[in-house]
C-alpha positions in Angstrom: 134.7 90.8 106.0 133.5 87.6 107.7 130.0 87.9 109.4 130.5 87.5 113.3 128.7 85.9 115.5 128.3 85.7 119.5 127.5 82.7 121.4 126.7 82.5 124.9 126.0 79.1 127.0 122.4 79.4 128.8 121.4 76.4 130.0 123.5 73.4 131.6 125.1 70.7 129.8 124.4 68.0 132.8 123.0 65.0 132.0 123.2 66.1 128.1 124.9 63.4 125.6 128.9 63.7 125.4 128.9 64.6 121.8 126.7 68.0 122.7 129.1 68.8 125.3 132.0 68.1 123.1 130.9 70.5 121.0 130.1 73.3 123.4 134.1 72.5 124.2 134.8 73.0 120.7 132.7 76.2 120.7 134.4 77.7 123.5 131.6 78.2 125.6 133.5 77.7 129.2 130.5 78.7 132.1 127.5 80.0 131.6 126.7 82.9 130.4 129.8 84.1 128.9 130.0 85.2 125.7 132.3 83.6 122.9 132.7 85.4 119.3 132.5 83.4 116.5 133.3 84.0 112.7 130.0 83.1 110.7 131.4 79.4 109.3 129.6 76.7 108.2 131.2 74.5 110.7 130.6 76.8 113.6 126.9 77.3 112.3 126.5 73.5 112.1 127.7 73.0 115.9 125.2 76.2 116.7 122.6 74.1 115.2 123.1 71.0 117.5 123.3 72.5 120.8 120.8 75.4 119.7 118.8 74.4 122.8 121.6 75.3 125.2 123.2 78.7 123.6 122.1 82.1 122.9 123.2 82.9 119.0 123.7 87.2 118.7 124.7 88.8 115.5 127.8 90.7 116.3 
């Protein structure tokens, strides 16, 4: 089975380039602090990677 993962928005995406919030969008992260599960991909860990500085990454 497919290693999942959680991801939770922390910190604002204000004043943040549109391509990282683009790609909080295409995480699903919504408003902060709600959790979104993810399935372990190498596209979702690639997005992770870029806003890493703005989500909380929990093994599921």
């Amino acid at each position: 089975m497919a290693d999942k993962i959680i991801v939770t928005q922390v910190r604002s995406a204000i004043n943040k380039p549109k391509d990282q919030k683009d790609t909080l969008v295409a995480l699903g992260c919504k408003k902060l602090n709600r959790p979104v599960e993810k399935t372990a991909s190498p596209q979702v860990l690639g997005m992770i990677h870029k806003v890493k500085h703005l989500v909380k990454v929990e093994k599921a």
